[in-house]
Residue, then its C-alpha position, 0 to 999 in steps of 0.5 A: x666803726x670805720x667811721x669812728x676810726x676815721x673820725x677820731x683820726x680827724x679829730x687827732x689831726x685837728x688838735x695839733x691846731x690851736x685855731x681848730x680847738x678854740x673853734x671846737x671850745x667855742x662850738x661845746x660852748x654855745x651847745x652848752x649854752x642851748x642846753x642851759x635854755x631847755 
């Protein structure tokens, strides 16, 4: 659970960056993509 915490901080600190999430859009993207082809 610890590591969910920290993680979750992470993630809230990453999304004051616009860079950050069209980095993680771009990520959900491409997994998506490799979903589709299965």
């Amino acid at each position: 659970e610890a590591t969910i915490i920290a993680a979750a901080k992470k993630l809230e600190s990453h999304q004051q960056s616009g860079r950050v999430m069209k980095e993680y859009e771009k990520s959900i993207a491409t997994l998506e993509n490799e979903i589709d082809r299965v």
